[in-house]
C-alpha positions in Angstrom: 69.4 -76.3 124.3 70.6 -73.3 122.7 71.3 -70.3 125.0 69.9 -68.0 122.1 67.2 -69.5 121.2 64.4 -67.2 122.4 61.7 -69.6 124.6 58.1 -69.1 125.0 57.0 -66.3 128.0 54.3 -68.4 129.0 55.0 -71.9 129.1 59.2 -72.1 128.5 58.6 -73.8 124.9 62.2 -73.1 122.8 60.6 -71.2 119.8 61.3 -71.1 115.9 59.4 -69.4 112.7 57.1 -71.9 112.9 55.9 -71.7 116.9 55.7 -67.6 117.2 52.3 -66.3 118.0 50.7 -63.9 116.3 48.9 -59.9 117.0 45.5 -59.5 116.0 47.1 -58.3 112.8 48.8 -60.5 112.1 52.4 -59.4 112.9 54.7 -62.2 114.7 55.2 -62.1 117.9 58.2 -63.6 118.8 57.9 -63.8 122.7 55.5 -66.1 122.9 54.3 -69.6 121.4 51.1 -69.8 118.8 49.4 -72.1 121.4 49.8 -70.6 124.7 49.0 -66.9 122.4 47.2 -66.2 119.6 45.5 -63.0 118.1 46.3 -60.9 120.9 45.2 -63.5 123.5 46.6 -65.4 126.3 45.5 -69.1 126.5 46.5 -69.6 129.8 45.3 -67.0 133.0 45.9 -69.6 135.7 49.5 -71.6 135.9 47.9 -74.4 137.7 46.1 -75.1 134.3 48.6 -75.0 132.2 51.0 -76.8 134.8 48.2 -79.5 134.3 47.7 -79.8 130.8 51.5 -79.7 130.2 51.6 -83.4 132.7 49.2 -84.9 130.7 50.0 -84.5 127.6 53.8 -84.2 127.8 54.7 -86.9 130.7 56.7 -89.9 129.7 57.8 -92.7 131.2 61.3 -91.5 131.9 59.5 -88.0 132.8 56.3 -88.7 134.5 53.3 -86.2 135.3 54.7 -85.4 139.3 58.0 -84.5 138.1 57.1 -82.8 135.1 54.1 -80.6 137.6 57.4 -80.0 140.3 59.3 -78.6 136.8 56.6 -76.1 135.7 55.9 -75.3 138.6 59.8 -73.9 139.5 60.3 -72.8 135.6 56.6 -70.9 134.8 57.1 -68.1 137.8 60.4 -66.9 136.1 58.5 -66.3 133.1 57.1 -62.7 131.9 53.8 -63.4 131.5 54.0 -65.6 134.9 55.6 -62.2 136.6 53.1 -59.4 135.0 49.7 -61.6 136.0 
């Protein structure tokens, strides 16, 4: 992954034109993903819940739901919105 590439605050997504979230105006928003914020709104309040949804729907076989949980769960706390909750 490229260093520079900015990565969602919330859930560590690497983010292009096409992922930013948006204000309640519209403007782009560039620190966070269009799933975990949108229209001036965090999806996610709790990590457990996100750490949850992310093993279901993003575990594979060579990356299966425990080890992606024990990943979130090191990765999310570094993240701002993680740190200002």
């Amino acid at each position: 992954m490229d260093n520079n590439q900015p990565i969602c605050q919330c859930c560590g997504m690497p983010l292009d034109e096409t992922t930013f979230s948006t204000e309640p105006d519209g403007t782009v928003n560039k620190e966070y993903c269009k799933w975990c914020y949108a229209d001036g709104k965090f999806t996610y309040d709790d990590m457990e819940t996100l750490i949850n949804f992310c093993a279901e729907h993003m575990a594979t076989e060579e990356f299966p739901a425990e080890q992606m949980r024990a990943y979130m769960s090191e990765m999310l706390p570094k993240l701002k919105h993680w740190k200002e909750i």
